[in-house]
MIGU-829340 format. One line per field, with one value per residue: y, x, z of N, C-alpha, C in turn; residue in three letters; residue number from 1. Coordinates in steps of 0.02 Angstrom, whole numbers, plus 50000, padded with zeros to 5 digits. Atoms other than C-alpha are relative to their C-alpha. Example, Ala and Ser with C-alpha at 12.3 -4.5 7.8 and 13.67 -1.06 7.14 Angstrom:
<nodes>
ny <- (49941 | 49941)
nx <- (50045 | 49958)
nz <- (50000 | 49997)
cay <- (49775 | 49947)
cax <- (50615 | 50684)
caz <- (50390 | 50357)
cy <- (50060 | 50055)
cx <- (50045 | 49961)
cz <- (50000 | 50037)
code <- (ALA | SER)
pos <- (1 | 2)
</nodes>
This chain:
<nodes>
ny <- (49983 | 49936 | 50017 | 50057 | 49943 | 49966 | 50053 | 49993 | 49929 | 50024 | 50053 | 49951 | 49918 | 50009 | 50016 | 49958 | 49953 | 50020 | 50019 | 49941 | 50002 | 50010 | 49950 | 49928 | 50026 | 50018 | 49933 | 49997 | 50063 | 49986 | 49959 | 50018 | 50059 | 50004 | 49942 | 50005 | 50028 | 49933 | 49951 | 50043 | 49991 | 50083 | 50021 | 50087 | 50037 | 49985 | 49929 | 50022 | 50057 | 49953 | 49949 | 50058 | 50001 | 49932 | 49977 | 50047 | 49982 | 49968 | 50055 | 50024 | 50032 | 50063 | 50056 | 49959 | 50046 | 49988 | 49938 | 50041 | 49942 | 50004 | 49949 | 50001 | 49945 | 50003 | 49956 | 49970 | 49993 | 49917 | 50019 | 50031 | 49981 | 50020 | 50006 | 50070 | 50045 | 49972 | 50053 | 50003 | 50040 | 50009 | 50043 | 50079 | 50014 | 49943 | 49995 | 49936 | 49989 | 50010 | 49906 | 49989 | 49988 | 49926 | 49977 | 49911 | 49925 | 49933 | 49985 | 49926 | 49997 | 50029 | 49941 | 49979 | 49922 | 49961 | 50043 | 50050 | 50070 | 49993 | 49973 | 50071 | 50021 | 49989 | 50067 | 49962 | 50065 | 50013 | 50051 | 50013 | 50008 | 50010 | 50037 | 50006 | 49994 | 50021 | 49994 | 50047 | 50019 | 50003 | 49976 | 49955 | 50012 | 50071 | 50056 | 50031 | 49925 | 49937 | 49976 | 49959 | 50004 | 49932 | 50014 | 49930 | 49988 | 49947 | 50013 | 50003 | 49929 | 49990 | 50022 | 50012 | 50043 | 50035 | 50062 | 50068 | 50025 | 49927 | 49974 | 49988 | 50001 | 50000)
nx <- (50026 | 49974 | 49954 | 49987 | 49989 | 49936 | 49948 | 50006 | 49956 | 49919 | 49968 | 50011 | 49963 | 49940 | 49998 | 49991 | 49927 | 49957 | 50015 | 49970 | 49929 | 49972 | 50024 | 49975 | 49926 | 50008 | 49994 | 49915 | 49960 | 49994 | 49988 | 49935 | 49976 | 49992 | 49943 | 49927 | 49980 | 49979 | 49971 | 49943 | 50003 | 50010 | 50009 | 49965 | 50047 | 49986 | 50043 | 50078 | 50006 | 49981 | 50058 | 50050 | 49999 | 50028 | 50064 | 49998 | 49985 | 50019 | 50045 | 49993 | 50034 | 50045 | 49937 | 49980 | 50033 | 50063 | 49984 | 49989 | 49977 | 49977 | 49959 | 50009 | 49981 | 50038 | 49981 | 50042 | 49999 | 50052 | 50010 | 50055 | 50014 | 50032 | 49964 | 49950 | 49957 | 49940 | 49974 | 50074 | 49988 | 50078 | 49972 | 50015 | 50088 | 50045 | 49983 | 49977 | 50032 | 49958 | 49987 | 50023 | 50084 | 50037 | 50000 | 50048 | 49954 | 50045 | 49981 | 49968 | 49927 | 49969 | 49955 | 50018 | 49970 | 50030 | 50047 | 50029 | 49964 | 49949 | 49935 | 49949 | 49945 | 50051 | 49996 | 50039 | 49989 | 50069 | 49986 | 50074 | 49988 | 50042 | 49992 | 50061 | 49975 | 50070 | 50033 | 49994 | 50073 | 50028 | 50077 | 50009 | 49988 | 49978 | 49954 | 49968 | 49945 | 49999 | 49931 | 49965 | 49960 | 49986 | 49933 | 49960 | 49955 | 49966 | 49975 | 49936 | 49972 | 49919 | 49981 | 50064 | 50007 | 49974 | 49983 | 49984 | 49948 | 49956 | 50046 | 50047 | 50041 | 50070)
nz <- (50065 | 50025 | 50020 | 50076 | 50058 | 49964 | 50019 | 50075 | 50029 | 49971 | 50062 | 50060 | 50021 | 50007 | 50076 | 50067 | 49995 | 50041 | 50064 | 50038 | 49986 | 50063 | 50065 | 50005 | 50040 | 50086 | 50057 | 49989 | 50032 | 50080 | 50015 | 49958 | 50053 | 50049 | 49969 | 50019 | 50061 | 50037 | 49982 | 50036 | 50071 | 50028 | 49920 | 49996 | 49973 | 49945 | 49988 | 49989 | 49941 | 49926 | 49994 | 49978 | 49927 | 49977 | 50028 | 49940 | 49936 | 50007 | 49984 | 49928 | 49981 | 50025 | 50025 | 50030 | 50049 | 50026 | 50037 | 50072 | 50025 | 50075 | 50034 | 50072 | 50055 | 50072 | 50066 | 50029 | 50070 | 50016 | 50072 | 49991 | 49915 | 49984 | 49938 | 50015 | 49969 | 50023 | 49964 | 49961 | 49947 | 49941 | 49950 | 50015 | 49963 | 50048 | 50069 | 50022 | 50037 | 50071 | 50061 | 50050 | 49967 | 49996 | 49901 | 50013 | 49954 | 50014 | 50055 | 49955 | 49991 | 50064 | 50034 | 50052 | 50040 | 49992 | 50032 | 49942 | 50001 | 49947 | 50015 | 50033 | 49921 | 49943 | 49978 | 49937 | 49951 | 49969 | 49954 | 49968 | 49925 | 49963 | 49924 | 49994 | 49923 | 49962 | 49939 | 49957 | 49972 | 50059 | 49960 | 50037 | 50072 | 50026 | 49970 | 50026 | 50036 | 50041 | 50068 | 49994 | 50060 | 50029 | 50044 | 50001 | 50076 | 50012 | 50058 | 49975 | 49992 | 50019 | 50067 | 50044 | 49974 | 49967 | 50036 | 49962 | 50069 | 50045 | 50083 | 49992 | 50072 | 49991)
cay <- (54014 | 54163 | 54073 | 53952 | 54118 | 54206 | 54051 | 54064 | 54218 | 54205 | 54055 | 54150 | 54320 | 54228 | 54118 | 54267 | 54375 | 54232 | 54197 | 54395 | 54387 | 54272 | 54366 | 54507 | 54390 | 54316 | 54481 | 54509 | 54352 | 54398 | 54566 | 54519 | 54371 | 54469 | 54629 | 54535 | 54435 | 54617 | 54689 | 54550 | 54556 | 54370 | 54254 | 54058 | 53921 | 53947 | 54133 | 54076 | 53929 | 54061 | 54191 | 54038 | 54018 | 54188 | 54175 | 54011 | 54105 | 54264 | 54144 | 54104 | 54086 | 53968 | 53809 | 53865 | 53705 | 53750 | 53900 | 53858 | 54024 | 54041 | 54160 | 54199 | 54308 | 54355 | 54439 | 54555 | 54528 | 54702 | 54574 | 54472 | 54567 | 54450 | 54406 | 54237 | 54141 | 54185 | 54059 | 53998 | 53927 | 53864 | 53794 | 53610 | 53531 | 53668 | 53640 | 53794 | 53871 | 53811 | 53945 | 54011 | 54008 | 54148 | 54261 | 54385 | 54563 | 54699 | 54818 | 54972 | 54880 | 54854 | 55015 | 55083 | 55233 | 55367 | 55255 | 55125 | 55003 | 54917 | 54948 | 54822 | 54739 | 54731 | 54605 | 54603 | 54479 | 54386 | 54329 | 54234 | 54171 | 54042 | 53971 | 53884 | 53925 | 53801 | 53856 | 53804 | 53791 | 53803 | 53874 | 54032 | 54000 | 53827 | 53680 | 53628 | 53808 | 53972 | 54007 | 54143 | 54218 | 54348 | 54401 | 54549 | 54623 | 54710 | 54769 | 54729 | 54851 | 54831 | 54766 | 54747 | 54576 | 54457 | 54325 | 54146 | 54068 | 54168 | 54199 | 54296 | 54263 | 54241)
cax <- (53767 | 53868 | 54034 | 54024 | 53987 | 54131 | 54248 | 54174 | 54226 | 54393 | 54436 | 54356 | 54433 | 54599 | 54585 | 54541 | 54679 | 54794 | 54733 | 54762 | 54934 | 54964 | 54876 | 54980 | 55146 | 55114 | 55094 | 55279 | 55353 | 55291 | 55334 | 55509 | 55556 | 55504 | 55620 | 55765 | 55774 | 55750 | 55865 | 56020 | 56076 | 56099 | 56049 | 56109 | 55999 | 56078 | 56017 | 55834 | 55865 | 55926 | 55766 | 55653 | 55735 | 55717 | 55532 | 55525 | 55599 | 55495 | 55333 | 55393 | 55284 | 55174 | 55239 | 55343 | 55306 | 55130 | 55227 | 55216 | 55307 | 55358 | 55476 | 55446 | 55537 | 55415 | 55441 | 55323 | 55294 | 55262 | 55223 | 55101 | 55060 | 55045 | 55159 | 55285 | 55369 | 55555 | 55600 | 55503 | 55569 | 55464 | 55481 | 55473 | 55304 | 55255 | 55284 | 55361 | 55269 | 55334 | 55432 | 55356 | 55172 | 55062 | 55068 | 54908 | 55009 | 54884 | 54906 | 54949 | 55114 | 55147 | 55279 | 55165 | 55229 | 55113 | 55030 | 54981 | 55095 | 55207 | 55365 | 55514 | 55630 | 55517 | 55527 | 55440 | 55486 | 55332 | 55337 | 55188 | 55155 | 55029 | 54983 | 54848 | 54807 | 54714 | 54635 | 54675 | 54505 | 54407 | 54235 | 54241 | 54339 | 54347 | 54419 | 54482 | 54583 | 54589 | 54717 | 54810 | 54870 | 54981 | 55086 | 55185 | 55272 | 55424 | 55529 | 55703 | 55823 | 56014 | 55978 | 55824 | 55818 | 55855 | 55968 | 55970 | 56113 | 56184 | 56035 | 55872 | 55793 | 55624)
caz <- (56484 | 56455 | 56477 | 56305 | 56214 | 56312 | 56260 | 56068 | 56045 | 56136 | 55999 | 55872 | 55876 | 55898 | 55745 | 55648 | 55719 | 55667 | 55513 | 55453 | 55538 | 55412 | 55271 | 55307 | 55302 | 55143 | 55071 | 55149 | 55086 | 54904 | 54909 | 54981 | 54853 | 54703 | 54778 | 54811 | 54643 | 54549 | 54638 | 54542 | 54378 | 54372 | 54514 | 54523 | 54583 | 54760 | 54760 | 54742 | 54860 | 54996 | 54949 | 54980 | 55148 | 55187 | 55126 | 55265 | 55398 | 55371 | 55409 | 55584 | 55704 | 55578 | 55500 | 55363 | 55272 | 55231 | 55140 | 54932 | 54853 | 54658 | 54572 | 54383 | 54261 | 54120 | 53956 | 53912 | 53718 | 53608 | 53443 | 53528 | 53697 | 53794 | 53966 | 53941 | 54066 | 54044 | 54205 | 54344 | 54510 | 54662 | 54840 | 54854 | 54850 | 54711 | 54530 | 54446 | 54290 | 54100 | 53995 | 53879 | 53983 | 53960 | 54133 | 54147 | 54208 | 54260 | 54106 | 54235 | 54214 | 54041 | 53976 | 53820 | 53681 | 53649 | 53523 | 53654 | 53593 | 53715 | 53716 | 53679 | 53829 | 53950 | 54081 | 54265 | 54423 | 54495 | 54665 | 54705 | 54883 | 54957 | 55133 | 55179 | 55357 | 55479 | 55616 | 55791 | 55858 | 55691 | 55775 | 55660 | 55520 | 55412 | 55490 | 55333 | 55310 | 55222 | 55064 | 55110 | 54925 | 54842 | 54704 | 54687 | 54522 | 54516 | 54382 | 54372 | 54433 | 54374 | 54194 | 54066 | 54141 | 54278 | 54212 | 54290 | 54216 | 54096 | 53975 | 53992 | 53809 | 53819)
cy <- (50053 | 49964 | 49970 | 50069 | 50039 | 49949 | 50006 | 50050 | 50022 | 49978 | 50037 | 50036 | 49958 | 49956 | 50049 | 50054 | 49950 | 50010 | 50072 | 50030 | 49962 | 50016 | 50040 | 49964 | 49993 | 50054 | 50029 | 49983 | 50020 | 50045 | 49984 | 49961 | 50027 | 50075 | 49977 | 49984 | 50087 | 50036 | 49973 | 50015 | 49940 | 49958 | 49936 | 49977 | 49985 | 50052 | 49978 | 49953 | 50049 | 50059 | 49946 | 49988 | 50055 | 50002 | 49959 | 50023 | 50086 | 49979 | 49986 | 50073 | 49925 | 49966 | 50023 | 49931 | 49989 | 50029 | 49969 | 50099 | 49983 | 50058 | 49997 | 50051 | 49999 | 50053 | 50031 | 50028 | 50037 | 49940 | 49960 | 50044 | 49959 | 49982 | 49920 | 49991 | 50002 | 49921 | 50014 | 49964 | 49989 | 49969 | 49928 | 49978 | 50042 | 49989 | 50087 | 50000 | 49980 | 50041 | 49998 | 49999 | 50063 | 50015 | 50040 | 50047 | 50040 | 50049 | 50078 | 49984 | 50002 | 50087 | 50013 | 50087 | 50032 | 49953 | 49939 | 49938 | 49973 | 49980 | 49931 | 49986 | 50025 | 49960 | 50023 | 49911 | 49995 | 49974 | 49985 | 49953 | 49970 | 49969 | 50011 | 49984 | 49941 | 50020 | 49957 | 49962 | 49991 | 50014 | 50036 | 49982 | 49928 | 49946 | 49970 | 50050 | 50014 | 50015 | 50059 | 50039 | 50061 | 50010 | 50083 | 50002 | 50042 | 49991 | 49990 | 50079 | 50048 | 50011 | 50003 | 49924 | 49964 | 49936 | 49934 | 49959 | 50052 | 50009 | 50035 | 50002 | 49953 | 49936)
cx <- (50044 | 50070 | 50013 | 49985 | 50045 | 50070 | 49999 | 50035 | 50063 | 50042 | 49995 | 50059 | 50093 | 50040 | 49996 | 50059 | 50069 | 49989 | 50022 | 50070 | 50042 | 49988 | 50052 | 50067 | 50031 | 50005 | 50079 | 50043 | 49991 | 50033 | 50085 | 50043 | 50000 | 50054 | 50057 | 50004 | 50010 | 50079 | 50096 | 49985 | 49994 | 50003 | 50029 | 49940 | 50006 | 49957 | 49942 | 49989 | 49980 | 49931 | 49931 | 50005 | 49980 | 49916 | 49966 | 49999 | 49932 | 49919 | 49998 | 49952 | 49985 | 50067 | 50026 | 50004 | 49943 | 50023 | 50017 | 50012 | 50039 | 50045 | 49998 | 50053 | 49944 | 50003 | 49931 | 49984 | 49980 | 49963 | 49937 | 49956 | 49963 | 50085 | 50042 | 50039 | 50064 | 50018 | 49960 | 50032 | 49954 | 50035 | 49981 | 49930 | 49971 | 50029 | 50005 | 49936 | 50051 | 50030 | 49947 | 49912 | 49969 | 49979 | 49948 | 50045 | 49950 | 50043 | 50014 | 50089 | 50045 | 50018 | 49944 | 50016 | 49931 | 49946 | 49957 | 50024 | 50052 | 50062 | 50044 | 50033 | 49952 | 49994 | 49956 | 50010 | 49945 | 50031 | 49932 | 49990 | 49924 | 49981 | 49927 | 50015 | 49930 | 49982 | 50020 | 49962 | 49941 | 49911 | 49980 | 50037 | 50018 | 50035 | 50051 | 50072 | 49968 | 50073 | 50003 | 50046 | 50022 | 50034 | 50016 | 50052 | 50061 | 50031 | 50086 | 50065 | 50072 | 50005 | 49923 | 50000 | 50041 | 50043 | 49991 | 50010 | 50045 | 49964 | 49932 | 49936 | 49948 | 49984)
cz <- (49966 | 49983 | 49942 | 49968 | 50003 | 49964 | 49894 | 49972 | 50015 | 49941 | 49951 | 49975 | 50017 | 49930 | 49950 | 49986 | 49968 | 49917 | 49944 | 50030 | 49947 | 49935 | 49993 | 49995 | 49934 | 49958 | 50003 | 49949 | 49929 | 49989 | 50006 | 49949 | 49935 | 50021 | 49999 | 49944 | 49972 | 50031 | 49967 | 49949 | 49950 | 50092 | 49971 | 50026 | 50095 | 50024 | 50035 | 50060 | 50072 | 49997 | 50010 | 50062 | 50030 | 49991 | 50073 | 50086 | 50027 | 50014 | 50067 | 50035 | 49966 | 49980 | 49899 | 49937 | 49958 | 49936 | 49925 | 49959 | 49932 | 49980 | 49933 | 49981 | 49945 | 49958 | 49982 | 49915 | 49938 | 49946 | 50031 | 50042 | 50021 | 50052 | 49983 | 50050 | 49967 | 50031 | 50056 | 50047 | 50080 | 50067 | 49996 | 50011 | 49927 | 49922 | 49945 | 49925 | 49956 | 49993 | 49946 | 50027 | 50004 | 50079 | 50000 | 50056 | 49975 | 49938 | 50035 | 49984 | 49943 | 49977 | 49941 | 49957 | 49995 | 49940 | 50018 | 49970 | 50061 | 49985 | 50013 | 50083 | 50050 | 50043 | 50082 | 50033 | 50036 | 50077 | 50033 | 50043 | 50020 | 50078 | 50020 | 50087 | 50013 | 50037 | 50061 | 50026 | 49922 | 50003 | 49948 | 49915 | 49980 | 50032 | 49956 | 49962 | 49979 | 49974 | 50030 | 49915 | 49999 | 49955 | 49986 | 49920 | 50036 | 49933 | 50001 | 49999 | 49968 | 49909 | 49986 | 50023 | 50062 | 49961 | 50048 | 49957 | 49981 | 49930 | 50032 | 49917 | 50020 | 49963)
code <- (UNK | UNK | UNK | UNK | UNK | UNK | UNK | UNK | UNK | UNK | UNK | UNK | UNK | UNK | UNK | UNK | UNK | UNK | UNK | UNK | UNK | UNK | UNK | UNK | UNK | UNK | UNK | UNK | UNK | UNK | UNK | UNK | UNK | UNK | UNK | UNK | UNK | UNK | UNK | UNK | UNK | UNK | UNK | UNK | UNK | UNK | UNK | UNK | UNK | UNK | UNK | UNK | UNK | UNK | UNK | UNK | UNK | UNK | UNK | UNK | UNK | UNK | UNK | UNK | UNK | UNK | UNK | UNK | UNK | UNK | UNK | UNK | UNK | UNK | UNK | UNK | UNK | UNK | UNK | UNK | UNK | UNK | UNK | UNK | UNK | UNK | UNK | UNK | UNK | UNK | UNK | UNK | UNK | UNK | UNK | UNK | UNK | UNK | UNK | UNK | UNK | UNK | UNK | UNK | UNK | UNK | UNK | UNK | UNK | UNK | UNK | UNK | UNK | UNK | UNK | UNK | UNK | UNK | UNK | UNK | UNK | UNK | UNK | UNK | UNK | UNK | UNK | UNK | UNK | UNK | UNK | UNK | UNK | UNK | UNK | UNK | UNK | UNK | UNK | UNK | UNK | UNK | UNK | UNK | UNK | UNK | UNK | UNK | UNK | UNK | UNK | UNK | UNK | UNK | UNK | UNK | UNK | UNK | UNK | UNK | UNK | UNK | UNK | UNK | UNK | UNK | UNK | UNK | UNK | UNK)
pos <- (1 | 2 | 3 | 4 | 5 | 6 | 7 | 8 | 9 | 10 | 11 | 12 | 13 | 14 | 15 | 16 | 17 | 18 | 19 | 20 | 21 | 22 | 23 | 24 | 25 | 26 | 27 | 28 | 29 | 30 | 31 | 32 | 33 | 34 | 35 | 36 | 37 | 38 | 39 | 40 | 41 | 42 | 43 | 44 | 45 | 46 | 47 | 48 | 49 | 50 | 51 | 52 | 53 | 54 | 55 | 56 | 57 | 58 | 59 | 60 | 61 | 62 | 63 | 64 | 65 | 66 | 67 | 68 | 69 | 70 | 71 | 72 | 73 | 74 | 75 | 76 | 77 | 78 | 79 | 80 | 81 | 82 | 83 | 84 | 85 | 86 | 87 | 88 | 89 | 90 | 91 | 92 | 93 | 94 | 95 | 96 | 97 | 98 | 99 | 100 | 101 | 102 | 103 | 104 | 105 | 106 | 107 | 108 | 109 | 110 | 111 | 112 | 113 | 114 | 115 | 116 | 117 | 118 | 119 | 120 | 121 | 122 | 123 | 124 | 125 | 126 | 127 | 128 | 129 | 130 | 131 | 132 | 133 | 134 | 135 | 136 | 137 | 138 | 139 | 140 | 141 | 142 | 143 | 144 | 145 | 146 | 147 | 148 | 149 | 150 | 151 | 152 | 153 | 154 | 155 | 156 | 157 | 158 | 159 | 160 | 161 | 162 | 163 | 164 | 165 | 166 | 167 | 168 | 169 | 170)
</nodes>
């Protein structure tokens, strides 16, 4: 009698210890993808390729195929205020965001003058990061998975924007 509750909780507490092993990746991988991009002045479609692998490898253990990670540039617009899709690249499997798509950015992030307008050239790199975990045993948590999500801002570091290509106009 004791053993099947001894075994439950075994599975259990090991599904849930995975499951926030990969919580706590994902939060990595975002933070990580929108860091390096900021940290260029202009990336290529290689770049991104290679910060996608890195996003892949950074995953191990799990299967790094589950892994669906995005990279945005978005313009932060003083005339409208409102966040825009600059450029938008994704891992395979994931359809990137339009340009020109309205982004919601907490408003902790948005530059504003003493008048609470916000301020011009403004740009901010998304990297947003999902993975849906299954369960090995699936006793405690979902059989059918748990989303794993995250997205991280930075701002860019070299230039008032990231280029990819050789343009960053909004």
């Amino acid at each position: 009698m004791i053993v099947p509750m001894l075994l439950l909780m075994l599975f259990g507490i090991t599904d849930v210890a995975n499951y926030f092993a990969v919580d706590r990746k994902v939060s990595q991988i975002a933070q990580a993808v929108s860091d390096l991009t900021s940290r260029y002045t202009s990336v290529q479609e290689s770049d991104v390729t290679n910060f996608f692998a890195i996003a892949g490898a950074m995953v191990t253990p799990y299967d790094k195929n589950v892994l669906k990670a995005m990279i945005h540039q978005v313009y932060l617009d003083p005339n409208t205020k409102t966040a825009k899709v600059v450029w938008s690249r994704a891992t395979s499997g994931t359809t990137p965001l339009a340009k020109n798509t309205v982004y919601p950015v907490p408003a902790g992030l948005v530059g504003k003058d003493s008048s609470g307008n916000w301020l011009a050239n403004q740009y901010l790199i998304v990297g947003e990061v999902n993975y849906k975990y299954v369960p090995t045993i699936g006793w405690v948590l979902s059989k059918a998975g748990v989303t794993a999500s995250e997205i991280a801002f930075t701002k860019p570091r070299q230039m008032t924007c990231v280029m990819l290509g050789s343009t960053c106009t909004p």
